[in-house]
C-alpha positions as CSV (number, residue, x, y, z in Angstrom):
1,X,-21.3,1.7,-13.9
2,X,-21.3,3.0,-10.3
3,X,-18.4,5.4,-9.5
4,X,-17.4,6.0,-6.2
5,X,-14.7,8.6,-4.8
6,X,-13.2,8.0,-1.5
7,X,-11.4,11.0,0.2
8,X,-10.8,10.8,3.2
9,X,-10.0,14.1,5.7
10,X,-8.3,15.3,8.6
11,X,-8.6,19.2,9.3
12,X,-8.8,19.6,5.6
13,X,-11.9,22.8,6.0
14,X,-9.7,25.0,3.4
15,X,-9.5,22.7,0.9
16,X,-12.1,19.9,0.4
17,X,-15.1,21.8,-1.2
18,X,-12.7,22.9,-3.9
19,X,-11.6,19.2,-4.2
20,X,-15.5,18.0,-3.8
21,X,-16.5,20.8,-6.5
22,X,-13.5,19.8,-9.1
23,X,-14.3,16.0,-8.7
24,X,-18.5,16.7,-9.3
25,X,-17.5,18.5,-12.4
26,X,-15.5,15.7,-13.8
27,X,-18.0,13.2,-12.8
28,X,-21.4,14.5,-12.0
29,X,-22.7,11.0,-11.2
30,X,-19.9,9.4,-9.1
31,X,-20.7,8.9,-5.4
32,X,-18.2,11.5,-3.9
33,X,-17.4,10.4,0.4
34,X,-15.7,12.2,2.8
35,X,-14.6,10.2,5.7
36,X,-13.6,12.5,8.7
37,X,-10.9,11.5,10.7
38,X,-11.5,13.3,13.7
39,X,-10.8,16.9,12.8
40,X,-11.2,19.4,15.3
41,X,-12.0,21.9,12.2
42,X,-15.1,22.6,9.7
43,X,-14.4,19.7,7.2
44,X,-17.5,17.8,7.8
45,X,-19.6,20.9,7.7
46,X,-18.1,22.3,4.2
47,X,-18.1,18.9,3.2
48,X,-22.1,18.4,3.5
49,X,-22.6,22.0,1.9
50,X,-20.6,21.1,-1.2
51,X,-23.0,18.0,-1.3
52,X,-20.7,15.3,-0.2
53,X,-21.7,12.4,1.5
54,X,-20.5,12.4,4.9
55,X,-19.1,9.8,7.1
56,X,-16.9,9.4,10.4
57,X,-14.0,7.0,11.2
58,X,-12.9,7.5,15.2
59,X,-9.6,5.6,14.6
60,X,-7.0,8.1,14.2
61,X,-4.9,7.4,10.9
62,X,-5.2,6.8,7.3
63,X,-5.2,3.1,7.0
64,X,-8.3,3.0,9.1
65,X,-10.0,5.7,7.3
66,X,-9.2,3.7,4.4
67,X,-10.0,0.2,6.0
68,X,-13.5,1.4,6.8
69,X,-14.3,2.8,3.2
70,X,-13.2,0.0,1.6
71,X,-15.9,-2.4,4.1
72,X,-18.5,0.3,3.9
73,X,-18.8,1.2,0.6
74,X,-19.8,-0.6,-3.1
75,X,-19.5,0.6,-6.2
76,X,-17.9,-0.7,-9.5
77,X,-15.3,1.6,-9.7
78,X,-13.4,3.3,-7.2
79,X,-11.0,6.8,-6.7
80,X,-9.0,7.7,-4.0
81,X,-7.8,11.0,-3.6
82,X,-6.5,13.3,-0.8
83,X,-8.6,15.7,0.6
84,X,-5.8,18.6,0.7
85,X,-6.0,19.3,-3.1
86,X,-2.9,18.1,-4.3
87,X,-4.1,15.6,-7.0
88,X,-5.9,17.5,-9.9
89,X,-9.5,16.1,-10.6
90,X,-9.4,16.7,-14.3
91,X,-6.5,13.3,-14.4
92,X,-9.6,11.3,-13.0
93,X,-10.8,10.0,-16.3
94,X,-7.4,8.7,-17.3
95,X,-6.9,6.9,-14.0
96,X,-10.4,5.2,-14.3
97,X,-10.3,4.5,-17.9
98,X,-8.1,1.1,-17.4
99,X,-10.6,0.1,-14.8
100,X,-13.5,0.8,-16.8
101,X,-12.3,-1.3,-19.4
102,X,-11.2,-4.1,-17.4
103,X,-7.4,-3.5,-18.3
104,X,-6.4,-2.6,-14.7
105,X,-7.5,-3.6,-11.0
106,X,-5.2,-1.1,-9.5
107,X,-4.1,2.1,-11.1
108,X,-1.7,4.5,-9.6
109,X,-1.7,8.1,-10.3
110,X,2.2,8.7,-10.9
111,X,3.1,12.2,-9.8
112,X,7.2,11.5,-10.1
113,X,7.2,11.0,-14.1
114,X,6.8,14.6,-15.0
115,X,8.7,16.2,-12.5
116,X,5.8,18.4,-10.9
117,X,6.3,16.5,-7.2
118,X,9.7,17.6,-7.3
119,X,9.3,20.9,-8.5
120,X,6.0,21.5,-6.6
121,X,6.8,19.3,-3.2
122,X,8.3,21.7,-0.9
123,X,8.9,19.0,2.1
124,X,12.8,18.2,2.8
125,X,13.5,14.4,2.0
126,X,10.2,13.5,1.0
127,X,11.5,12.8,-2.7
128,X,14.6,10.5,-1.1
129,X,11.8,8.5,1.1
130,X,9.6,8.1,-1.9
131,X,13.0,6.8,-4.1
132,X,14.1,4.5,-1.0
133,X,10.9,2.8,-0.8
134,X,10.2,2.6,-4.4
135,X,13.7,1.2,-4.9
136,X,13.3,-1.7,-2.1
137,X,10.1,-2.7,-3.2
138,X,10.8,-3.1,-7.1
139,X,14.1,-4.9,-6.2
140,X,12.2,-7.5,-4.1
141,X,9.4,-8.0,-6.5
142,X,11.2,-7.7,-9.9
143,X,8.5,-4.8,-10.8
144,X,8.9,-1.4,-12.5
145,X,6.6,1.3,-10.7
146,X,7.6,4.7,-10.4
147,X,5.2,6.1,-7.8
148,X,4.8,3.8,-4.7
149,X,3.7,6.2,-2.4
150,X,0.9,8.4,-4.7
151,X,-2.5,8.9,-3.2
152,X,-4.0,9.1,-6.5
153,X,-5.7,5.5,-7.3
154,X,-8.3,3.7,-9.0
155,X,-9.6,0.2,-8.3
156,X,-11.9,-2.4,-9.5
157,X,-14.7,-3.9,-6.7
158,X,-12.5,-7.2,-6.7
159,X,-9.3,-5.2,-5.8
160,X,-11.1,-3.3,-3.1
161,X,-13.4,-6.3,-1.6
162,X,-10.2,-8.8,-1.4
163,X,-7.3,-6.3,-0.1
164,X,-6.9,-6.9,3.5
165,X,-5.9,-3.7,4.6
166,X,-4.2,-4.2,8.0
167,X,-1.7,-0.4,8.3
168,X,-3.5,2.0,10.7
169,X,-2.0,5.2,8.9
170,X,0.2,6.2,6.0
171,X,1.8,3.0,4.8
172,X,-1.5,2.4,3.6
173,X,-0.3,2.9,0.0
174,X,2.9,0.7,0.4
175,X,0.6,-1.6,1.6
176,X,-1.9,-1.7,-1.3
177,X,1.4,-1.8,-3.9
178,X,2.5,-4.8,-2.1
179,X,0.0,-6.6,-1.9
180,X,-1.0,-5.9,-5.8
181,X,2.5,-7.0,-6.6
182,X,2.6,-10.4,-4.7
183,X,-1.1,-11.3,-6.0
184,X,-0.5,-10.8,-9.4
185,X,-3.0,-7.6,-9.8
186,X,-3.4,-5.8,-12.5
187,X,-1.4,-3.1,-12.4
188,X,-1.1,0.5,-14.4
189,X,0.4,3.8,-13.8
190,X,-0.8,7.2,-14.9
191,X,1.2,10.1,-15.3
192,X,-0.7,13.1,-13.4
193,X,0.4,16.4,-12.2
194,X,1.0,17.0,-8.6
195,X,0.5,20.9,-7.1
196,X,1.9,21.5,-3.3
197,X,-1.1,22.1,-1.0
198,X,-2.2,25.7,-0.6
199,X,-0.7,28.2,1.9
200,X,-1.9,27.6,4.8
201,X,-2.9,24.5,4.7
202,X,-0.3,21.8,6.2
203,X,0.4,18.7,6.2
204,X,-0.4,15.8,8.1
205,X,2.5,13.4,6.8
206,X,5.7,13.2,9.8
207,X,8.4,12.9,7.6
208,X,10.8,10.6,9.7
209,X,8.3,8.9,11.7
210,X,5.8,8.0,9.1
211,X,9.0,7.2,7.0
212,X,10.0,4.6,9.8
213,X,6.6,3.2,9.9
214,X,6.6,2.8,5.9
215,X,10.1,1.1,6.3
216,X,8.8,-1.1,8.7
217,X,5.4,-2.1,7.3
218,X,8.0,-2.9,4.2
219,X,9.9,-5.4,6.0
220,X,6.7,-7.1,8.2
221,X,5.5,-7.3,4.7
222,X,8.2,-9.1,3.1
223,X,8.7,-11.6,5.8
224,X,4.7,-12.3,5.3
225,X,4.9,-12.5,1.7
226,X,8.5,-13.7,0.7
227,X,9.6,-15.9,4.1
228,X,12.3,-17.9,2.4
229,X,14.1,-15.3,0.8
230,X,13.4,-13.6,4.2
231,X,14.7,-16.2,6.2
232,X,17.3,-17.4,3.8
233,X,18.7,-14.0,4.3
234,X,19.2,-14.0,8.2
235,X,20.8,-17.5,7.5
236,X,23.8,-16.6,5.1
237,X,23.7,-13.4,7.7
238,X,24.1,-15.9,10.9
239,X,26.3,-18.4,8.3
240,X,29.0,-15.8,7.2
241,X,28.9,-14.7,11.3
242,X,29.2,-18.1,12.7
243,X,31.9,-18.8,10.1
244,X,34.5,-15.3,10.7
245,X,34.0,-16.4,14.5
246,X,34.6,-19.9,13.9
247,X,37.5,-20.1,11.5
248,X,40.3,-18.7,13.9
249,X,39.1,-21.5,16.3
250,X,38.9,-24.3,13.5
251,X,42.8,-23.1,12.4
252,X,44.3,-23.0,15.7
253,X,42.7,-27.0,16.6
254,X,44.4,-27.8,13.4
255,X,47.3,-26.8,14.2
256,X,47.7,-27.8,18.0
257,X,44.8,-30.7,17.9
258,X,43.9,-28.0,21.5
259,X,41.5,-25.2,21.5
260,X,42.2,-21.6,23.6
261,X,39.3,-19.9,22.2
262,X,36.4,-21.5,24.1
263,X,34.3,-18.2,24.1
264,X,34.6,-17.9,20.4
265,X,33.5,-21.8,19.1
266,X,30.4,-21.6,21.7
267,X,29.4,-18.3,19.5
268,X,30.6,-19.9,16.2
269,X,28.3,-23.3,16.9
270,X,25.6,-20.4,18.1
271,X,25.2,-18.5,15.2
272,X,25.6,-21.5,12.8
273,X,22.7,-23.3,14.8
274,X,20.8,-19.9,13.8
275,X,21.6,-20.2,10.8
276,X,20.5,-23.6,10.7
277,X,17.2,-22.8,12.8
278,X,16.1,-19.3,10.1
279,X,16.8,-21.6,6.8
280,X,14.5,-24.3,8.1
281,X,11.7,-21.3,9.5
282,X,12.4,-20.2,6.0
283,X,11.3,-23.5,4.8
284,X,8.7,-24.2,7.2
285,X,6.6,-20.6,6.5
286,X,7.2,-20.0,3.0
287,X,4.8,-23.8,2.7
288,X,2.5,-22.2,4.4
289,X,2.4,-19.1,2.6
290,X,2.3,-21.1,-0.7
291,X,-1.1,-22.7,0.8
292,X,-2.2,-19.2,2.1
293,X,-2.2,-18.1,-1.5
294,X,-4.0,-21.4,-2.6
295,X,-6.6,-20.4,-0.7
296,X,-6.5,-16.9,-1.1
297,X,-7.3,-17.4,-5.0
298,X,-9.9,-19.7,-4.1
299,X,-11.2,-16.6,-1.8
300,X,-10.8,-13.9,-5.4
301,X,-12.9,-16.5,-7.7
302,X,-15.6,-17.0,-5.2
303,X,-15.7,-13.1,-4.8
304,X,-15.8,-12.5,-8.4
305,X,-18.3,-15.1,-8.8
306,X,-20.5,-13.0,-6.3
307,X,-19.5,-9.8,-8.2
308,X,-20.7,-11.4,-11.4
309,X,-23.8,-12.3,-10.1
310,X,-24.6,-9.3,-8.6
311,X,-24.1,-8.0,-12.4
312,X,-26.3,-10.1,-13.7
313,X,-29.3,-9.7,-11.0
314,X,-28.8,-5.8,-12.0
315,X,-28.7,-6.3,-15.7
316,X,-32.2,-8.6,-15.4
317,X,-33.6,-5.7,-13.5
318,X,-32.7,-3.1,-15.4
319,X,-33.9,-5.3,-18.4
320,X,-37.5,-6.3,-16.6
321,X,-38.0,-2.2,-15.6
322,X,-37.4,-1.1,-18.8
């Protein structure tokens, strides 16, 4: 079983061959890339002595790091890690060992269980971010995960091969939980240990901007993947509007058959007509992302069929060399 481990860098020269060396000792087969994102440091160079293969992705930010590995790259099983040290290599055999056995096609390296992010993570508001998202995301989808946000993952080649990763930087892992979640993936978490980077060595992660972007990619997301409860939300929204506007107009033409508040029905009838216009959207998209997932199975069996195959032509090889 070809192993693959994906970690990709920016600036990270003080830290990747210790991650590179920990990762070889745990698995002295596995494939083990560094992509460089553009640092303006040694990480390629320390990268290459450690014995690392060695690529480049121009397009600033994680998501296309990630987005290029996961084109570029085949293996049977794959780990992600960061390049920065944080994720202990000796967990690596527990977060594989559900892919390896076919239990899992996504596992997430939980660093929140245990309490070591909390006690270890020195970054104000990083622990309320990771609790806000996780929060939003389990209530939309009815799930129980602890760590969204980890960057401590396995995957199966169907996983990888079928996730269309469209976030150019960290939302990448709220993108990959999503998407897991609304396509019925496999899913396991893995208590690890989390250790704060090294002094010296800083971090790449904007707390309040990447935090927007995370919030946003959240909400794109659920108006791709859920548009009728999107949509039916804005309605009541517009509805329960349209009505508080509406009702003092409604009252007084009861009462004197004359109506003084022209300003306030053409608002009510507009926010009721928007109402009217999101519910049917709702209607409208969420057909059309029932057919998207039609065809988006039909897209996963004729990519396992191809991974199956490929099984098979390797097994007959194997079988004629030996």
């Amino acid at each position: 079983m070809k192993i693959a481990v994906l970690l990709p860098c920016y600036n990270e020269e003080l830290t990747i061959g210790k991650v590179i060396n920990d990762f070889r000792r745990e698995l002295p087969t596995a494939d083990i890339y560094v992509y460089d994102n553009n640092s303006s440091d040694r990480t390629s160079e320390v990268a290459r002595e450690h014995g690392a293969i060695v690529r480049f992705e121009p397009r600033q930010g994680k998501g296309n790091v990630v987005r290029s590995m996961f084109r570029h790259i085949d293996a049977d099983v794959y780990v992600m890690a960061d390049g920065d040290d944080t994720y202990p290599a000796e967990f690596v055999h527990e977060i594989i060992r559900p892919v390896v056995e076919g239990k899992a096609n996504l596992v997430i390296g939980d660093r929140l269980s245990n309490g070591t992010y909390f006690n270890e993570n020195k970054r104000q508001f990083h622990g309320f971010g990771n609790t806000l998202v996780k929060n939003l995301i389990n209530r939309l989808y009815k799930s129980n995960i602890t760590d969204i946000m980890t960057g401590y993952r396995a995957f199966d080649r169907l996983f990888v091969k079928s996730m269309p990763v469209t976030s150019p930087g960290f939302e990448i892992e709220t993108e990959m939980s999503i998407h897991a979640l609304d396509h019925k993936f496999l899913i396991k978490e893995v208590a690890i240990d989390y250790r704060d980077r090294p002094e010296g060595s800083e971090s790449k992660l904007n707390t309040v901007q990447d935090g927007i972007k995370v919030l946003k990619m959240i909400f794109t997301l659920f108006k791709d993947y859920k548009p009728l409860l999107f949509f039916t939300t804005w309605a009541a929204i517009f509805f329960v509007l349209g009505l508080a506007v509406g009702t003092p107009v409604i009252v007084e033409y009861v009462q004197s058959t004359f109506i003084t508040k022209v300003p306030s029905a053409i608002l009510a009838v507009g926010l009721v007509m928007l109402s009217m216009l999101s519910f049917a959207s709702g209607l409208i998209l969420d057909t059309v992302a029932g057919t998207h997932r039609k065809h988006y199975e039909l897209e996963l069996n004729a990519i396992m069929d191809r991974i199956n195959h490929e099984k098979s032509a390797g097994a007959r090889a194997k079988q004629e060399t030996l």
